[in-house]
Every structure is written in C-alpha cells, then in structure tokens.
C-alpha positions as CSV (number, residue, x, y, z in Angstrom):
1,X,0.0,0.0,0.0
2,X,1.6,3.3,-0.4
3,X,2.1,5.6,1.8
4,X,-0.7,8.2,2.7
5,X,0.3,11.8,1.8
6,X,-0.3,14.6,4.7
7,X,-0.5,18.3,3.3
8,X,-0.1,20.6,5.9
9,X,-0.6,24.4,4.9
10,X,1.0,26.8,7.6
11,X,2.9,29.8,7.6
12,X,3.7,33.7,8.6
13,X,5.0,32.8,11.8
14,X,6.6,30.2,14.3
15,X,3.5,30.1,15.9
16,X,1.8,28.4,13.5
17,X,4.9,26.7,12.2
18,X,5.7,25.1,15.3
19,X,2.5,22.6,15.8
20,X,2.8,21.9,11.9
21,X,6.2,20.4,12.8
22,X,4.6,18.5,16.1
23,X,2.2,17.2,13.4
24,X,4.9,16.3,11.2
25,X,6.8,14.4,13.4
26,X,4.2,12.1,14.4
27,X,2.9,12.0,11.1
28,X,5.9,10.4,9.8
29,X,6.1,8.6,12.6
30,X,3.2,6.5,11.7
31,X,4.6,6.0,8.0
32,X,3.2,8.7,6.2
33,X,4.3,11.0,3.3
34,X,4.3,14.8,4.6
35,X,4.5,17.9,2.7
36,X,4.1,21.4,4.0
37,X,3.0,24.4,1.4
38,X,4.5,27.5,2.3
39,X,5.6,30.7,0.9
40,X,9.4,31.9,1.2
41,X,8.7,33.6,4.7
42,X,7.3,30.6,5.9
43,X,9.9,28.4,4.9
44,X,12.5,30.4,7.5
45,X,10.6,29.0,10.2
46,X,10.9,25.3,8.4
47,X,14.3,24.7,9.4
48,X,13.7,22.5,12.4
49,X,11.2,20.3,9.9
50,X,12.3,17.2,9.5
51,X,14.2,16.1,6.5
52,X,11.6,13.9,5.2
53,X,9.3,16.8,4.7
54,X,9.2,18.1,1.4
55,X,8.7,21.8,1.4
56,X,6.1,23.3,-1.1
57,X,6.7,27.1,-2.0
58,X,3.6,28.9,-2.9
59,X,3.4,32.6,-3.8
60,X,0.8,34.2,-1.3
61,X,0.4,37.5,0.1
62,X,-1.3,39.7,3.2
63,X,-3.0,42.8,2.9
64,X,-1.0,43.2,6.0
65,X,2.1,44.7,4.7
66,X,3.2,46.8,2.2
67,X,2.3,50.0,0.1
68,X,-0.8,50.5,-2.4
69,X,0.8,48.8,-5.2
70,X,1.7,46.3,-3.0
71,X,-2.0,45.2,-1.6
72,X,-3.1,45.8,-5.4
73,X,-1.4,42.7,-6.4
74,X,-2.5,40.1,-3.3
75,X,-5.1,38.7,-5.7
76,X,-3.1,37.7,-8.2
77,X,-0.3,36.6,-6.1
78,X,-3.0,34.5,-4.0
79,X,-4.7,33.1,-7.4
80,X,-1.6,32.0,-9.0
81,X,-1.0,30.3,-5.3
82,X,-4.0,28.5,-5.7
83,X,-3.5,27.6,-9.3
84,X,-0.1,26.0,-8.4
85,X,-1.6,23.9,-5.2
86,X,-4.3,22.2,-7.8
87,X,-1.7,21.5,-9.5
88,X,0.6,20.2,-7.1
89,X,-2.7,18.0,-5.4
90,X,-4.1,16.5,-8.6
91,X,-0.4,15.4,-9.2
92,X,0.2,14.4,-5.8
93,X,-3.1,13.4,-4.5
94,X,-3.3,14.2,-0.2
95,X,-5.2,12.3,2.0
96,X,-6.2,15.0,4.0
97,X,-5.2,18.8,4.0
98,X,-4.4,20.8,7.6
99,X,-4.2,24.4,7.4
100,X,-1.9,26.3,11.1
101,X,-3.2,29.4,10.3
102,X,-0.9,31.9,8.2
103,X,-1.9,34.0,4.8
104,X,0.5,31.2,3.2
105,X,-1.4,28.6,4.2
106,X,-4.7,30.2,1.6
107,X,-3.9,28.8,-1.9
108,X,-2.9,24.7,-0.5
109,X,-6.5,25.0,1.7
110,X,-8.5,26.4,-0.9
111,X,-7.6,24.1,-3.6
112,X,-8.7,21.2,-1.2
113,X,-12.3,22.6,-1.0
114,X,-12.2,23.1,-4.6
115,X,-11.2,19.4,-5.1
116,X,-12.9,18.4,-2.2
117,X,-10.1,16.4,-0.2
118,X,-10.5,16.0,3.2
119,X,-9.5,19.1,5.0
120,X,-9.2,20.5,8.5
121,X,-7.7,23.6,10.3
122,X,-5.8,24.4,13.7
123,X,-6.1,27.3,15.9
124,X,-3.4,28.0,17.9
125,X,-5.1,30.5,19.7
126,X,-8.4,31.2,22.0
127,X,-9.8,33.6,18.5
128,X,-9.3,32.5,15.5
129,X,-6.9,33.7,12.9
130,X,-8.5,36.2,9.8
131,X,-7.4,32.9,7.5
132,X,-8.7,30.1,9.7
133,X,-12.0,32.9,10.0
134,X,-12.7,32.3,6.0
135,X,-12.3,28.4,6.2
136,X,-14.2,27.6,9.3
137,X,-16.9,27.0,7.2
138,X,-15.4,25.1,4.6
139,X,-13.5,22.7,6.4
140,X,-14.3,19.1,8.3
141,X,-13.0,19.5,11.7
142,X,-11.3,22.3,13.4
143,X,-9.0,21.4,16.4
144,X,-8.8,24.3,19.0
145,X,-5.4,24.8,21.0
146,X,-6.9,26.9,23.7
147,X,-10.3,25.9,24.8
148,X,-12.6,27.4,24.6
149,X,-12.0,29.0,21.3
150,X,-14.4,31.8,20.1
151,X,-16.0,30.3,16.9
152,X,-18.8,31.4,14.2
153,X,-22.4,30.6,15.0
154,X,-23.3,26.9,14.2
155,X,-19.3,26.0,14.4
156,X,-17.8,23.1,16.6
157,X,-14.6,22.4,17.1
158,X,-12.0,19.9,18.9
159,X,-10.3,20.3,21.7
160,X,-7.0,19.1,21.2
161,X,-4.7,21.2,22.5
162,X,-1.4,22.8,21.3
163,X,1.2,20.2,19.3
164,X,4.7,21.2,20.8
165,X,7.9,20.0,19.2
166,X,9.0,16.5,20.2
167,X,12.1,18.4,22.1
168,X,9.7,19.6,23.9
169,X,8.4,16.6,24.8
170,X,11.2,15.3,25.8
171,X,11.6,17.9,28.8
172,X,7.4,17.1,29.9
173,X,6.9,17.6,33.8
174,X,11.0,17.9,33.9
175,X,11.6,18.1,37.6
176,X,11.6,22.1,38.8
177,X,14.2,23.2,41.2
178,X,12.0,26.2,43.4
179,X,13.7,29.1,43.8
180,X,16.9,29.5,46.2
181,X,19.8,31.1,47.9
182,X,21.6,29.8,44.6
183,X,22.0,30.9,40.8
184,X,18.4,30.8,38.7
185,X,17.8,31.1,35.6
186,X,15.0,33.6,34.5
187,X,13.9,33.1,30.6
188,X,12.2,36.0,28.7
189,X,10.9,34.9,25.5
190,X,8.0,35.5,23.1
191,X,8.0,37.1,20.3
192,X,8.5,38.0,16.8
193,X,5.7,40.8,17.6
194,X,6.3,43.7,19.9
195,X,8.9,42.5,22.2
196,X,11.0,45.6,21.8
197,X,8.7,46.4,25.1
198,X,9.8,43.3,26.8
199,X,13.5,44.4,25.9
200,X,13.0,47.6,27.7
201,X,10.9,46.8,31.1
202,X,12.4,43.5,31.7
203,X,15.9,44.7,32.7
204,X,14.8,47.8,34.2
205,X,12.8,45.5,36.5
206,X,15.6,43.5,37.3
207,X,17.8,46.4,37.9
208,X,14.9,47.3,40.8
209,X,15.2,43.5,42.5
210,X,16.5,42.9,45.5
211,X,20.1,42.5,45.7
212,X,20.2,39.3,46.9
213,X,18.0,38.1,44.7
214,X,19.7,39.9,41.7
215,X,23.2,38.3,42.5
216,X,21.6,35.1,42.0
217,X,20.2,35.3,38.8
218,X,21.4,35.0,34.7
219,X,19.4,35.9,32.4
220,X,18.1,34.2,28.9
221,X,16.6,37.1,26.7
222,X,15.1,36.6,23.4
223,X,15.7,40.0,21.7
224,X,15.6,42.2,18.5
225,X,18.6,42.7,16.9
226,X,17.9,45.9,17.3
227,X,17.1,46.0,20.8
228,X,20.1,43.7,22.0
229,X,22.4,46.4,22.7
230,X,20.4,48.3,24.5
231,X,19.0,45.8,26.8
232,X,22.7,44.0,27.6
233,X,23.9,47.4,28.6
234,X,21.0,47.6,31.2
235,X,21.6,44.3,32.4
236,X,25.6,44.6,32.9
237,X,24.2,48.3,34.8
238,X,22.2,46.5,37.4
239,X,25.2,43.4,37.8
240,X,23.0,40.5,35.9
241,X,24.6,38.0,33.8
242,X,22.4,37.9,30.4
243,X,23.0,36.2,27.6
244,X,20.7,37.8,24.5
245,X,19.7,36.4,21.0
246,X,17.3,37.2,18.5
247,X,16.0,33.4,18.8
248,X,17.2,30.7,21.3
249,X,17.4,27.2,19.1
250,X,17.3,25.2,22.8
251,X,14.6,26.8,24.1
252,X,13.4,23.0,25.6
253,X,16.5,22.8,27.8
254,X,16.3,27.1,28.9
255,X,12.5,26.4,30.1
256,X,13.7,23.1,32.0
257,X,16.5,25.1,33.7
258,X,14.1,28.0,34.8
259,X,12.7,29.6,38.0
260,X,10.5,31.8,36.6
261,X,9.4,32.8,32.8
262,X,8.3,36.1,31.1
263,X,6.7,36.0,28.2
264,X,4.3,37.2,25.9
265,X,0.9,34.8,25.9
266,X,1.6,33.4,22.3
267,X,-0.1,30.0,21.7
268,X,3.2,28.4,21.2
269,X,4.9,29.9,23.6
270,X,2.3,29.0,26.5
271,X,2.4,25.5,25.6
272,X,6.0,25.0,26.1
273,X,5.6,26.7,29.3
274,X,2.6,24.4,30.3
275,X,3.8,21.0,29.2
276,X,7.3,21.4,30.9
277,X,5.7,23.3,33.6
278,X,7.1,26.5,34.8
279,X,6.0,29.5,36.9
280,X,5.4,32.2,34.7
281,X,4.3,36.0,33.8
282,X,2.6,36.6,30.7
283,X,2.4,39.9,29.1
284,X,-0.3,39.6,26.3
285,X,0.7,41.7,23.2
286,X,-1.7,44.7,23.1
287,X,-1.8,44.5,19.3
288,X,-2.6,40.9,18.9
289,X,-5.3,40.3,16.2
290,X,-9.3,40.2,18.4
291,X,-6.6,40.6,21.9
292,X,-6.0,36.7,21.3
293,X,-2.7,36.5,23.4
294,X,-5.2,37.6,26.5
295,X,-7.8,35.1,25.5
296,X,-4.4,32.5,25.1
297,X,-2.9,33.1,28.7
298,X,-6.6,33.0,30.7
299,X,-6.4,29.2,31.3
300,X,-3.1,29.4,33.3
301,X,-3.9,32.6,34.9
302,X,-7.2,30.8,36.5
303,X,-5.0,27.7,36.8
304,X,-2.8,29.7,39.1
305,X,0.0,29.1,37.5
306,X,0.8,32.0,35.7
307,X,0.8,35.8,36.5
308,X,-0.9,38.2,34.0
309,X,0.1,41.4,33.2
310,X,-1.9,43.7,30.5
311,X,0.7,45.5,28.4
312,X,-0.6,49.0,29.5
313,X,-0.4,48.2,33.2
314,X,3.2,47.3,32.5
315,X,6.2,48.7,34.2
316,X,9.2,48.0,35.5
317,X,8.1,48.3,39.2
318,X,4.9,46.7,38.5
319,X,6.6,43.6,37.0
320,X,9.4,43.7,39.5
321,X,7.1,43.4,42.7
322,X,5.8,40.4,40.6
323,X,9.1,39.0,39.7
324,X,10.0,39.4,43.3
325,X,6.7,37.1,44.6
326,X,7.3,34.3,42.7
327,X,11.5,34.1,43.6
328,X,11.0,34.6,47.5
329,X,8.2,32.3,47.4
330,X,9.7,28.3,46.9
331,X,6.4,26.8,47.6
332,X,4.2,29.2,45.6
333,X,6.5,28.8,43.1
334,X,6.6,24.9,43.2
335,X,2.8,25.1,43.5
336,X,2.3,27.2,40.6
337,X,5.0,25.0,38.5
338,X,2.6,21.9,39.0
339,X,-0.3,23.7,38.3
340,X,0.9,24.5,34.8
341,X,1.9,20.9,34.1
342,X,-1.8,20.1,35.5
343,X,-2.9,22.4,32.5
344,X,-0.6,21.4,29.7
345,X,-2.1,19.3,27.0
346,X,1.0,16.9,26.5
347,X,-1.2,14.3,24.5
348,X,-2.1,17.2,22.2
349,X,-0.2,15.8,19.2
350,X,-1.6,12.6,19.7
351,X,-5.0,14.2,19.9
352,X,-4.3,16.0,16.4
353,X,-3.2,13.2,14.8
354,X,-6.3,11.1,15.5
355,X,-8.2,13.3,14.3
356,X,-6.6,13.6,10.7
357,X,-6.6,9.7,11.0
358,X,-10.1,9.6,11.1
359,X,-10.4,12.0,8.4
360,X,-8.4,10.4,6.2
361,X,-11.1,7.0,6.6
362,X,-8.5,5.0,8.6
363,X,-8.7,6.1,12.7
364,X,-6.6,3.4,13.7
C-alpha cells in the first residue's frame, strides 16, 4: 500500500509553524508522506522540519504589509497560489489537507475545498486567525489549541490542545528546582511581535530587585537585533549576567532550567511553558489580532500558575514586585509549577493526529 500523503498548509509565523512540525513528526512517525506548502517567509521558520518533509513554496500575500501597489497585487499573487496547489494536489493526491493558520497557508487550503479532499484547520489561539475565519466554514473539523475557542455561529470544534515539538516533549513535567539562595535562571521569550517592550521593562525590572535576589540570577533574553544592545547594557548596569539572542534554538532545555518565565501569551509559547511546567508572567501583546494573546494566557492565569500582566499596566516596578513574589516564594512557586503541568495538554499531538486519521477514513 503506499504511503498516505499529509498536506499541511501553515505559515507567517513560528507560531503556526511550530504545531505543523509537532504534526509532522508524528505523522511520519506513523509511516506517512508529509509535505508542508508554504511561501518563502514561511519556509524560514521550516528549518527545524524534519528532513523527510518536502517543502512546497507557494506565492501568497497579506493585505497586512506593504504599500498600495503592494495590496493591489495580493489577488493575483494569491490566485496564482492557488492555481499551483491544484496542480501540485491532482499530481500528488493528499489524503487529507491541515491548514496552522498563516496568509500562506490560503492557496494549498483552498484548492482542497475546490477538489474536495478532506480538510481541517488548527487554531493556535483562543480567536481564530482572519485565515482560519474564512475556512471555518469550509472545512471538516477544526481542532482548537486553547479551549474554549471563540468560533462562528453553528461552528464546533475539537479540543485538542497545542502540538509542541518532540524536544519539547522530551523535557514534559521535567523536575523544577524552586527558587533559592543559589543561581536561577530567568527566561524572557516571546516574540517576533512587539517585544522591543519586553527588551525595555524587563531589565529595568531586574535592575529594581532585591540585591540578593539579583546576584543570583542569569538571564536568557530573546531580543531584537535591534534591541540587544540596549537591553545588555541595562543588564551589565544593574550586575546581571544575560545572555541575549534574537531566537534561542534550545529553548526546551532554557525552560527546563528556569525559575520563573516572562513572556508574551503566544499560543506556542504558552504550551511550552505548560507541558514542561514552569511559573510564569505573561504579558499579552496589546496589538494581537481580536486581543487573542489575552484570550491565550486565561487558562493558566485561573489555573494559578501564571501571572498576567496587561501591556498597559506594564512597568518596570509593577513587574518587578511580581518577579519578586514568585523568587521569595519556593512553595508558591513549586505550587504554581505543577499547576501549569496540570494544564498542559501533552497528548495534544496525539489528539491531532487522530483526528486527521479519522479523516483520512482509517482512525486506527
């Protein structure tokens, strides 16, 4: 028999990019073909993909970005998307099709209602994404990452949970060391969007912690290029070793390691946090599309496992006095550690890949 083919349509960001490549994984796994259709800024977040996946470059485009001339031309860029992905699926036929959200993810979902494969999307978040909006309707099943998940009138969807990447799986319920008269790590992550305000809050609130506590602590810091400078020099002010990077690749092993985490409330990023299980503060971003990231961190805030900050109540003293309660607290801190394990979803892939099992007529 040969081997079932598993289109997955995903793309913009690593948030959507990084449960694609959860589904991947166990797709092959289980001995099928996978492709994933992309565009070229989707395909930088592809690099951790597995080998075996063949990567599919699609033109698409967002209204998003860009001048006049620019949005003028989305049409066409999106039609000649599609017209490539019927090609690509009468000559390849898929078993099933899974769009992650993503403007590159259109033309590969649209040519499955056309040619009526089965088809399903993911949402990452607790609102769905414009794209996922259009194809709602159009689609069999629709897992949900963050339940519940705001959907149309006459809509169901799945709870499933968030796929995280298998080396994040690996670190599941890791053991947490509580907070100490000893060096701990603090991890600032989250985001391609608007972290520049993360760069600047998070070592001035630092720089306010007690001394004690700030001669035990380094620093991870996911930061802009941009940003890096500025942010390093106000962590080597206030006497904290910080190591800073525009993206960590062993993110897995950082949030293992960590006392506390600060992040923004991306889909993605919450998982992680949840199925390793860390204390954390989440800072949704203000800007998010519907004010997902806020919808996204409510399950661990009333799981009591995670601190939430709105972005215009954010400051460096307010954050610092919340720093502060979590790394003089051990056993609040142990206790909220457990309760975000308690909340993760670590059978999430397994969840998502029954589902496109079933789908695909065989839901062994």
């Amino acid at each position: 028999m040969a081997e079932r083919l598993l289109l997955i349509a995903a793309g913009g960001t690593g948030g959507h990019m990084f449960p694609a490549q959860a589904l991947a994984e166990a797709m092959l796994a289980r001995g099928w073909r996978v492709k994933l259709s992309t565009d070229d800024r989707g395909a930088r977040y592809a690099g951790g993909f597995p080998d075996a996946v063949k990567i599919e470059r699609l033109s698409s485009a967002t209204f998003a970005r860009g001048g006049a001339l620019a949005k003028l031309a989305v049409p066409f860029r999106i039609a000649g998307g599609v017209i490539a992905a019927l090609w690509s699926q009468l000559t390849d036929r898929p078993a099933v099709v899974v769009g992650f959200g993503g403007y590159p993810s259109i033309p590969a979902l649209t040519a499955a209602v056309i040619l009526r494969r089965p088809r399903m999307i993911h949402e990452q978040n607790g609102v769905l994404g414009r794209v996922n909006q259009i194809f709602a309707k159009r689609v069999q099943k629709i897992a949900c990452g963050t339940w519940p998940t705001t959907l149309p009138e006459g809509v169901e969807g799945v709870a499933t949970g968030n796929p995280v990447r298998q080396s994040v799986r690996d670190r599941a319920g890791a053991p947490y060391i509580a907070p100490g008269d000893y060096p701990m790590s603090l991890v600032v992550i989250g985001g391609s969007q608007g972290a520049r305000i993360l760069s600047d809050v998070v070592p001035a609130a630092v720089a306010l912690l007690p001394a004690d506590l700030r001669a035990n602590l380094r620093v991870a810091h996911q930061a802009r290029d941009e940003d890096a400078t500025r942010a390093e020099a106000a962590y080597e002010a206030a006497g904290v070793l910080a190591e800073i990077a525009p993206f960590f690749t062993d993110i897995p092993r950082r949030l293992s390691e960590a006392q506390l985490v600060i992040s923004r409330a991306g889909a993605s990023s919450i998982a992680d946090i949840s199925t390793i299980g860390r204390p954390s503060v989440l800072i949704p971003y203000a800007a998010a599309a519907a004010d997902h990231q806020s919808a996204n961190a409510r399950g661990l805030s009333e799981a009591e496992a995670a601190i939430v900050i709105p972005e215009n109540r954010l400051d460096a003293a307010t954050l610092a006095a919340q720093m502060a309660s979590v790394l003089q607290d051990p056993e609040g801190a142990e206790r909220m550690a457990a309760n975000a394990r308690a909340a993760g979803r670590p059978d999430a892939t397994e969840r998502l890949v029954a589902l496109v099992e079933e789908l695909s007529g065989d839901p062994a």
